[in-house]
C-alpha positions as CSV (number, residue, x, y, z in Angstrom):
1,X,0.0,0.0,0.0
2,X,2.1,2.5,1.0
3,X,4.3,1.7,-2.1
4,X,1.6,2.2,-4.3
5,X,1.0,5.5,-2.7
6,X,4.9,6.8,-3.3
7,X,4.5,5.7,-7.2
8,X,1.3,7.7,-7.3
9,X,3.2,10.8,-5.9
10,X,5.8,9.8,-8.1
11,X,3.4,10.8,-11.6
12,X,2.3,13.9,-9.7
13,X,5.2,16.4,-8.9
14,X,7.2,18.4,-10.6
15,X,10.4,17.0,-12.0
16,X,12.2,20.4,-12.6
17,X,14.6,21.2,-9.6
18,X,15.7,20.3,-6.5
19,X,14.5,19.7,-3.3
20,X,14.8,22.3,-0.3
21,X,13.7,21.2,3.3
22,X,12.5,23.3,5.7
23,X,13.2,22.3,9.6
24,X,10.1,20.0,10.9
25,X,8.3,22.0,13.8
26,X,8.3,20.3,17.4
27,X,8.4,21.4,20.9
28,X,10.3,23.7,22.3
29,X,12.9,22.9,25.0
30,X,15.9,21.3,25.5
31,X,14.9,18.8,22.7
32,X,15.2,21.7,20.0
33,X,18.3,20.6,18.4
34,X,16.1,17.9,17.1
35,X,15.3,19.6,14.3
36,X,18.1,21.1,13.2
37,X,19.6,17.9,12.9
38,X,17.1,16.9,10.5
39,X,17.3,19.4,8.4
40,X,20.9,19.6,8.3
41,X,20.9,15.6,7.5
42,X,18.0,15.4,5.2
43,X,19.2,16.7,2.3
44,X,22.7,15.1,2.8
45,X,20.6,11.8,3.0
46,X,18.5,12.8,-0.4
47,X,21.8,14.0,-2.0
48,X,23.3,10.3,-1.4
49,X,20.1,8.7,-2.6
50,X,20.5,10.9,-5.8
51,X,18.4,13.1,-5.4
52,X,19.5,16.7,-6.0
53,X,18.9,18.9,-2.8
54,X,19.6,22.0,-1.4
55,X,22.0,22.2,1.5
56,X,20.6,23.9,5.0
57,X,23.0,26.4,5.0
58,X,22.0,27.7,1.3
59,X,18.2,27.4,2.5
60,X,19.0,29.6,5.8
61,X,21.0,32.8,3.3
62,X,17.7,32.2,1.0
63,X,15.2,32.6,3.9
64,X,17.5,35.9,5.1
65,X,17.6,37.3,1.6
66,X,13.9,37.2,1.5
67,X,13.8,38.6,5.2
68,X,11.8,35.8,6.3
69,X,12.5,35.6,10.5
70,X,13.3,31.9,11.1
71,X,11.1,31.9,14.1
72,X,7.6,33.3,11.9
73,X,8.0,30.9,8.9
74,X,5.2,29.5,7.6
75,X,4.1,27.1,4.6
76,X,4.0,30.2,2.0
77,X,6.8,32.0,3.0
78,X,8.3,27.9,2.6
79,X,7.1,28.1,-0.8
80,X,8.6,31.8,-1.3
81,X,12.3,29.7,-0.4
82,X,11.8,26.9,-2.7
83,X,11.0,29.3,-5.8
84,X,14.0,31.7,-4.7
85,X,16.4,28.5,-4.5
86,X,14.4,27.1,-8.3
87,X,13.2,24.1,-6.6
88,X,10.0,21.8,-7.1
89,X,9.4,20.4,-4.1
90,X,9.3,21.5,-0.7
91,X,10.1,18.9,2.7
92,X,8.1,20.3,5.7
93,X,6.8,18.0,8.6
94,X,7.1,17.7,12.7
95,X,8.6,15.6,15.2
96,X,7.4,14.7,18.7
97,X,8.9,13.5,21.0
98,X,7.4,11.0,24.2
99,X,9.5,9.5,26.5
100,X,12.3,7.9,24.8
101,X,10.4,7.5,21.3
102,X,10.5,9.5,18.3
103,X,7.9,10.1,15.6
104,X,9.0,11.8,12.5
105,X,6.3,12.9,9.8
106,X,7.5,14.8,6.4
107,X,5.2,16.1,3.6
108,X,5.9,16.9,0.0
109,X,4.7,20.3,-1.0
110,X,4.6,21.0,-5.0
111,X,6.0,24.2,-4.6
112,X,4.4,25.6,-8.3
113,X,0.5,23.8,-7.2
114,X,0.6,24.4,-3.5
115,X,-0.5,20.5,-3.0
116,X,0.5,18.3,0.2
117,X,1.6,14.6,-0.4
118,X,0.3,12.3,2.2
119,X,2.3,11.9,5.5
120,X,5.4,9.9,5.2
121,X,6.0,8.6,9.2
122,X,8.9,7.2,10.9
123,X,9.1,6.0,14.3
124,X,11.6,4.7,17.0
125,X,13.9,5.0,19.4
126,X,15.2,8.8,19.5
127,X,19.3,6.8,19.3
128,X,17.8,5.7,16.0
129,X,17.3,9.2,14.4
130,X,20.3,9.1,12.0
131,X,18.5,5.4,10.6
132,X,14.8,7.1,10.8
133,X,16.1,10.4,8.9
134,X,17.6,8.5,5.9
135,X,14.9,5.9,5.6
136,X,12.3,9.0,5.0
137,X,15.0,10.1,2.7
138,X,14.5,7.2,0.8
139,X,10.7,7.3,0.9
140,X,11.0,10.8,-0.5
141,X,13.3,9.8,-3.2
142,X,11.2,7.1,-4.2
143,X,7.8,9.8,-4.7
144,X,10.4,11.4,-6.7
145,X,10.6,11.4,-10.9
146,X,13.5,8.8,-11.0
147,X,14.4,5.7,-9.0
148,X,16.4,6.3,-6.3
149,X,20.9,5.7,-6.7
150,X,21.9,2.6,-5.0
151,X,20.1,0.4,-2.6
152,X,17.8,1.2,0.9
153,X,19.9,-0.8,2.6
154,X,23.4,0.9,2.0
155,X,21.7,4.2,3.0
156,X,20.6,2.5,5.9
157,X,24.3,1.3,6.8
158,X,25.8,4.8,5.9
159,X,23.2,6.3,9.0
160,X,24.3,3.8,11.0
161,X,27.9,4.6,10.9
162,X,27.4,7.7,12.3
163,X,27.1,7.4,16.7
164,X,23.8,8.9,18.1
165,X,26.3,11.2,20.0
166,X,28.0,12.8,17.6
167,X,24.3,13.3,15.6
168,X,23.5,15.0,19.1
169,X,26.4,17.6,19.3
170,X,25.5,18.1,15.2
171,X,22.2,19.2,16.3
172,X,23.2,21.0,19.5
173,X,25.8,23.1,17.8
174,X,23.4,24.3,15.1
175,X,20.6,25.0,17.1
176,X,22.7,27.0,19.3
177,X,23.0,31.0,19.4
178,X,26.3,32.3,18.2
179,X,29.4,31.8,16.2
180,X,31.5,30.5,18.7
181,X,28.7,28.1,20.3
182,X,28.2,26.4,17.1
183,X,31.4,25.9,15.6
184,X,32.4,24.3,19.0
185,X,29.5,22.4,18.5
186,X,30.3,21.0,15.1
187,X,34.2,20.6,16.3
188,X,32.6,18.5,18.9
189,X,30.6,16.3,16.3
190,X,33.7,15.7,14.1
191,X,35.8,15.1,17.3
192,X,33.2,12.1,18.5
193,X,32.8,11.0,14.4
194,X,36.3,12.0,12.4
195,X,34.7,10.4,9.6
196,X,30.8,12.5,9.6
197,X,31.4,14.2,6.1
198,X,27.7,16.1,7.3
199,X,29.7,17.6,10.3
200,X,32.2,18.2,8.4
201,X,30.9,20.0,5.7
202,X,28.5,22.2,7.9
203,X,31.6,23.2,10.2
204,X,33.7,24.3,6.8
205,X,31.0,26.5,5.7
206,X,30.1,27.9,9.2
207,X,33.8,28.9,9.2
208,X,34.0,30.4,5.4
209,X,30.9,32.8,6.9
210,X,32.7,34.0,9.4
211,X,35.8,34.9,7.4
212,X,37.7,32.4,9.2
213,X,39.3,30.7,5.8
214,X,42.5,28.9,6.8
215,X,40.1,26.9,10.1
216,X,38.0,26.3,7.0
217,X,40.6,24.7,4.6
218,X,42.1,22.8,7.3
219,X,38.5,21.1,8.1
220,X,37.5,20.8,4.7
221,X,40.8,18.9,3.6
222,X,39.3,15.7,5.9
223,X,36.6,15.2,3.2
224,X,38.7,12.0,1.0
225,X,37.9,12.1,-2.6
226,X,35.9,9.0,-2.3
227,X,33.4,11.4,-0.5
228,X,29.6,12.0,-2.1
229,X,30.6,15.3,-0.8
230,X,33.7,15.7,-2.5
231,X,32.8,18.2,-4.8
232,X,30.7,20.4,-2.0
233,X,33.6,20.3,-0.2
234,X,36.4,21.7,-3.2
235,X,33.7,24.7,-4.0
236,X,33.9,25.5,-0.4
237,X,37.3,25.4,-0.5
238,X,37.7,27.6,-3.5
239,X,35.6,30.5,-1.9
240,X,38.0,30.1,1.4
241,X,41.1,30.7,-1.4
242,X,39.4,33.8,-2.8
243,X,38.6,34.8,0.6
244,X,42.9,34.2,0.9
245,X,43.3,36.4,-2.0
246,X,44.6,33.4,-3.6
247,X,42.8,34.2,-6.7
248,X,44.9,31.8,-9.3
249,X,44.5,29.0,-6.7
250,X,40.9,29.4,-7.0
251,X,40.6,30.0,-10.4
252,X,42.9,26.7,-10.8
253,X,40.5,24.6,-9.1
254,X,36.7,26.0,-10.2
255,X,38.3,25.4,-13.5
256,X,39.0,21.4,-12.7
257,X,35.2,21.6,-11.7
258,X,33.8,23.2,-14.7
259,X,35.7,20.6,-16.6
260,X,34.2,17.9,-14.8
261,X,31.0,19.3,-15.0
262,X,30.0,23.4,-16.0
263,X,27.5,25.0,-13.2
264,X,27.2,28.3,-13.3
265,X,28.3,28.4,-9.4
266,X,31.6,26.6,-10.7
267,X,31.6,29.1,-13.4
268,X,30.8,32.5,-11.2
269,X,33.1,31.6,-8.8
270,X,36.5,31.5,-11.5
271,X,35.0,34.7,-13.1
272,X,35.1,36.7,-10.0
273,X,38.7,34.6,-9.8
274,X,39.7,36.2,-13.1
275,X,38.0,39.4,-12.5
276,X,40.4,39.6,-9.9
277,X,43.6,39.2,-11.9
278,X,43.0,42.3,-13.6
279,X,41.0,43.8,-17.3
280,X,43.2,40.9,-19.2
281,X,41.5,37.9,-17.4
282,X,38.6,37.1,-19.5
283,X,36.0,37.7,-16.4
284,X,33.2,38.6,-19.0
285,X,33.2,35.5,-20.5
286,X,33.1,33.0,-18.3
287,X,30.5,34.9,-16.1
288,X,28.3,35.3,-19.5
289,X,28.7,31.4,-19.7
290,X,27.4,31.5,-16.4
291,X,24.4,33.9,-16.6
292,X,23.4,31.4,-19.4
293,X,23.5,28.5,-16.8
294,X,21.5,30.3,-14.6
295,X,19.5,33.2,-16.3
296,X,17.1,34.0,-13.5
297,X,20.2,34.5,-10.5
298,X,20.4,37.6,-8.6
299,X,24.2,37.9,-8.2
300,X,25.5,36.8,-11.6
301,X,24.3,39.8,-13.4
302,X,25.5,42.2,-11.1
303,X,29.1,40.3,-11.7
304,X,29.2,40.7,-15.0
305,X,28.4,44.1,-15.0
306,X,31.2,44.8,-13.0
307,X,33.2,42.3,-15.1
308,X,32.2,44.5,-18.4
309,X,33.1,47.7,-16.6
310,X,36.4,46.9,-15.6
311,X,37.1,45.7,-18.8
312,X,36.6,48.7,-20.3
313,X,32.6,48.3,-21.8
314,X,30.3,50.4,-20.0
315,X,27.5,50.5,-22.3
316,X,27.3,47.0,-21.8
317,X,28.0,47.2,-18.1
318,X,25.3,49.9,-17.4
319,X,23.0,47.4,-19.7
320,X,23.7,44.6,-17.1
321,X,23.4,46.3,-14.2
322,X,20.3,48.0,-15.1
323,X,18.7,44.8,-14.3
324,X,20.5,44.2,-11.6
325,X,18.9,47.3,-10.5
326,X,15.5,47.2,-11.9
327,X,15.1,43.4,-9.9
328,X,16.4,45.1,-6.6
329,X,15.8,49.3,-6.3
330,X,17.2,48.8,-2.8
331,X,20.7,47.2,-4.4
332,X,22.9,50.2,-3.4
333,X,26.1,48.9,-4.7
334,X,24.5,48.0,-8.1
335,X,22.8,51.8,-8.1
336,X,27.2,52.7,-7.2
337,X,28.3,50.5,-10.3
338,X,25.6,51.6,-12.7
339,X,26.6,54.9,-11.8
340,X,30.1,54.8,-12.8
341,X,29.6,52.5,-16.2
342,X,27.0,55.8,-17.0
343,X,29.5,58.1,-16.2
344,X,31.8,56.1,-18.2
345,X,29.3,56.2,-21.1
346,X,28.9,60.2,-21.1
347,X,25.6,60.3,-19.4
348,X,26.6,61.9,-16.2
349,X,23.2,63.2,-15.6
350,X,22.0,59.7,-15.3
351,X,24.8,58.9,-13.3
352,X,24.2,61.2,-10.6
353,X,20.9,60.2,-10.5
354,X,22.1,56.7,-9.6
355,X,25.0,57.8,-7.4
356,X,22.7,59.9,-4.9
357,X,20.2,56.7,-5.0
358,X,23.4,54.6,-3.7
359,X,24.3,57.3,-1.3
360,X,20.7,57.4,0.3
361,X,20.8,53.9,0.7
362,X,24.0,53.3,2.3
363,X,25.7,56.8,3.4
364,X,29.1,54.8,3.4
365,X,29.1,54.9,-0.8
366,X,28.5,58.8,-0.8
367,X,32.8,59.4,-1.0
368,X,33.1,57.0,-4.0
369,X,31.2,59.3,-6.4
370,X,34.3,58.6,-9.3
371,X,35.1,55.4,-10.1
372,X,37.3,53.4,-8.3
373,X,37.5,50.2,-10.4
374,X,40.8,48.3,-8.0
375,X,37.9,47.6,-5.3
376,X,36.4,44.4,-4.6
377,X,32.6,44.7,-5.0
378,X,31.9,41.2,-7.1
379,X,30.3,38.9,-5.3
380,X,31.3,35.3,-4.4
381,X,28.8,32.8,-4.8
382,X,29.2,31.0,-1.0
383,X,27.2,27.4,-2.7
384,X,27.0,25.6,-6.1
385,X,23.3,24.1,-6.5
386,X,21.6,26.9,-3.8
387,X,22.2,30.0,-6.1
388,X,19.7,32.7,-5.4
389,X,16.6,33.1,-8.6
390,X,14.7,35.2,-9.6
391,X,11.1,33.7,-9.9
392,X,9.7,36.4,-11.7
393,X,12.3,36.7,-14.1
394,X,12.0,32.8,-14.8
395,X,8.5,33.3,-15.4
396,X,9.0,36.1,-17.7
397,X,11.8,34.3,-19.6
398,X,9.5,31.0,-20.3
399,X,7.2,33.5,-22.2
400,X,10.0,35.3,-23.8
401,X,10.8,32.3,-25.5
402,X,7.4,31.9,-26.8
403,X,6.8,34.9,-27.6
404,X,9.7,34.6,-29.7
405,X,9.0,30.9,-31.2
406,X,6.2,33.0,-32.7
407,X,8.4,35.8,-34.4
408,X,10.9,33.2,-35.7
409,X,8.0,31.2,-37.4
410,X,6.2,34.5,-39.0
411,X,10.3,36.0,-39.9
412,X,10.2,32.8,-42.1
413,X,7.1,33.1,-43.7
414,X,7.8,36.8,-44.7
415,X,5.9,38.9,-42.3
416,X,8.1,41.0,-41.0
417,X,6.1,43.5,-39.5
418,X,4.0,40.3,-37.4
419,X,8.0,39.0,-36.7
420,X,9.0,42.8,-35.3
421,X,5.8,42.9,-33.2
422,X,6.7,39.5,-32.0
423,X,9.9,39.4,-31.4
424,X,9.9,43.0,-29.6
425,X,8.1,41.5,-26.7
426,X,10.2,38.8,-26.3
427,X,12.9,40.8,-25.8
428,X,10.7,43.2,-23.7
429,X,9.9,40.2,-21.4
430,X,13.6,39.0,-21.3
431,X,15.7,41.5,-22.3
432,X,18.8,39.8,-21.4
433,X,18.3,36.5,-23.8
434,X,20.5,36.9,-26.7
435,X,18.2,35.9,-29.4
436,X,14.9,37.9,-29.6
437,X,17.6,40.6,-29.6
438,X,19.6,38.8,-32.7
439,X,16.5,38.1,-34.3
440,X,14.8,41.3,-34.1
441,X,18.1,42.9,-35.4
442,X,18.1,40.8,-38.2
443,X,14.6,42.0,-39.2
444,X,14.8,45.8,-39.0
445,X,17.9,45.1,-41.1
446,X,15.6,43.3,-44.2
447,X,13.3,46.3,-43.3
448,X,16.4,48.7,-44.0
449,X,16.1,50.2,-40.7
450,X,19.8,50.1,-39.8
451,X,20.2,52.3,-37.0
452,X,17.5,50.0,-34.8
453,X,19.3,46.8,-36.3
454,X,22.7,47.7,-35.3
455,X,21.4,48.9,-31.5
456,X,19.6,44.8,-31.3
457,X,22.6,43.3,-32.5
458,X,24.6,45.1,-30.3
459,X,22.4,44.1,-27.4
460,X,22.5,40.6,-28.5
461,X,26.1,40.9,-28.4
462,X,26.1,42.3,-24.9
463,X,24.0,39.0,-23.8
464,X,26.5,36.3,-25.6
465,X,29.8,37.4,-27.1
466,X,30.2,36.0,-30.5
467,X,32.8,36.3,-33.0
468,X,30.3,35.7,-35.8
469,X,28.3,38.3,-34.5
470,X,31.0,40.9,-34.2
471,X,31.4,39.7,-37.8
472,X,27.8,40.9,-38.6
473,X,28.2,44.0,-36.7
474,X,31.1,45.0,-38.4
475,X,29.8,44.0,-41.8
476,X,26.5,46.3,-41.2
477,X,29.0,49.2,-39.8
478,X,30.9,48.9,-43.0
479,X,27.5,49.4,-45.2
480,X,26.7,52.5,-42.8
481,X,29.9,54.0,-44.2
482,X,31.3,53.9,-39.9
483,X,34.4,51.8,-41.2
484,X,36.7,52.6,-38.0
485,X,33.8,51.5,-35.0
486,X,33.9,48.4,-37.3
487,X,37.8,47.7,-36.8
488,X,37.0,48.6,-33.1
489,X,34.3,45.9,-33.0
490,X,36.3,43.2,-34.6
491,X,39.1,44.0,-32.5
492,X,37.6,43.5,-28.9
């Protein structure tokens, strides 16, 4: 029976994205750490069973973005969390606790319907938590679109491994209040367990937020390559090096993991690297590659704006962090940078219009009213699968592509004006896709307006740098009789 129930939930949610879990509610008291240890474990459990989860940590920086108190979340404010991290489903439950037994009951919330999967229950002693968290991780992977990786059992043995006490001290360190309580909390866990990657990985992050880089490389090298965890564990290590200033280190190794496989975390992170070695790095292109993994984050854009700026492109820096802008008014460092790439541009009006925004937001930015492109205002991305979305911009960029499905198809059958109309809102709706922006250029050019051709292309341009495309912008610049901005084109 209750097989046939997980299949049926199986044809029901949503296969895009990964799973976030929120912290079950229970009772308050001494017994608090409870849930903290579920929800740091759960997803370490899913993420063995091979299911793609989002970490606690990158959960918690989602919930604070969104300014969403810890202590007044509720099941929409869960669902605001799950969109902001792109995922479809959404863990919530309880625990209780009586007398020496536990009861732990999880639901699956489709985070795009709103809809509640039955109760999945475990229950025994509370020294069996570790074997009841990863059992429920397997029920859930098994309501999930694809079979689970390996075998129940295995998962089973991998909970067991772990002693109840250092579980415990897991729990108590990350329910506790402070820096200093919880990282001697986690120390505590790893000391009982040398071997609890979970412990492990939650100490090296604790200690990457709090600056403390070297502690973090030091616990972060006990992670063996054999680990499911390996990867999680080089990316932290990576941020701790560019917290080091040792930019080529980092760029070195978010380079091995873009080889092995390209996520726009991996690829953020050796942009900001490059960014960091100066104009001559290449910045621009790998955080474009990026911003194409991940077109609805919130930091990526603002990256490669400052990326194009020190490079020496302000019109496509101020285009960039315009949106940047335009998803966050209250972004005073992206109001600082749009300023100077306007200033750069020649519109200084414009500019001081965006420098007094920055300087009423944050007072500290009022003395950097000139450009001071040797500071370091990119932003690191601090995890690899929880990148911060945009859901609105998602939603916007599914019917963008529409939108422009629709302009392609009437472009081919000779209605250009239909096409124009078209393709116009597509780009409207997404303006930071590359290719309502190509296409739209490519009409006005049939339609011999040139001027509005070349200002699409260039756009397009902006969005994904293309040789071929510099190619067509240089061949339209030539048949405008502007010879010399097309050896400047061809030459960037």
């Amino acid at each position: 029976m209750i097989r046939a129930l997980l299949l049926l939930l199986a044809t029901t949610v949503d296969e895009g994205g990964p799973v976030v879990v929120a912290p079950p509610s229970g009772a308050a008291g001494g017994a608090g750490w409870i849930g903290a240890a579920v929800a740091e474990t759960l997803p370490r459990a899913l993420q063995r069973a091979g299911v793609p989860a989002v970490p606690d940590a990158d959960r918690e920086r989602a919930q604070e973005a969104l300014g969403v108190p810890a202590a007044t979340a509720t099941r929409a404010t869960g669902i605001r969390v799950a969109e902001s991290l792109g995922a479809s489903r959404l863990v919530v439950g309880s625990w209780d606790l009586r007398g020496g037994d536990l009861l732990l009951s999880l639901r699956l919330l489709d985070a795009r319907r709103g809809t509640l999967s039955a109760p999945l229950e475990a229950r025994g002693p509370l020294a069996s938590l570790g074997r009841l968290v990863h059992s429920l991780a397997w029920d859930v992977a098994l309501a999930g679109p694809r079979a689970p990786a390996g075998a129940r059992e295995e998962l089973l043995r991998q909970a067991d491994a772990v002693p109840f006490d250092a579980l415990r001290a897991l729990g108590e360190g990350l329910a506790a209040h402070g820096t200093a309580a919880r990282v001697a909390g986690l120390r505590r866990a790893v000391a009982l367990h040398p071997a609890y990657d979970d412990a492990v990985l939650a100490l090296g992050r604790l200690l990457v937020d709090a600056g403390r880089f070297e502690e973090a490389r030091e616990v972060l090298g006990r992670l063996g390559a054999d680990s499911p965890f390996a990867r999680d564990a080089r990316f932290l290590d990576g941020v701790a090096l560019l917290g080091l200033g040792r930019s080529r280190e980092a760029d070195v190794l978010y380079a091995a993991l873009g080889t092995e496989r390209a996520t726009a975390g991996a690829l953020g992170n050796r942009g900001v690297a490059r960014l960091r070695a100066g104009p001559a790095g290449g910045a621009s292109a790998l955080l474009r590659q990026a911003v194409e993994a991940a077109p609805a984050s919130v930091d990526l854009p603002f990256n490669l704006g400052w990326a194009l700026l020190v490079e020496g492109e302000p019109d496509a820096a101020a285009f960039w962090l315009r949106g940047a802008v335009r998803r966050d008014p209250g972004d005073a460092e992206g109001r600082l940078l749009l300023s100077w790439a306007l200033l750069a541009s020649g519109r200084a009006e414009e500019a001081e219009e965006q420098w007094r925004a920055a300087a009423a937001l944050t007072p500290s930015l009022g003395p950097l009213r000139r450009p001071d492109l040797s500071r370091r205002l990119e932003r690191v991305m601090p995890g690899e699968l929880g990148l911060l979305l945009d859901p609105a911009r998602a939603a916007d960029a599914e019917a963008s592509r529409a939108h422009a499905a629709r302009g392609e198809a009437l472009l081919a059958s000779s209605d250009r004006e239909g096409a124009v109309s078209e393709l116009a809102r597509a780009a409207l709706l997404d303006p930071y896709a590359s290719g309502p922006h190509l296409l739209l250029g490519r009409t006005h050019r049939l339609r011999g307006e040139n001027e509005k051709a070349l200002a699409e292309l260039r756009t397009a341009l902006w969005c994904r740098d293309d040789p071929v495309l510099r190619r067509e912008i240089a061949g339209l610049l030539r048949a405008m009789g502007r010879g010399d901005e097309a050896r400047r084109v061809e030459a960037q």
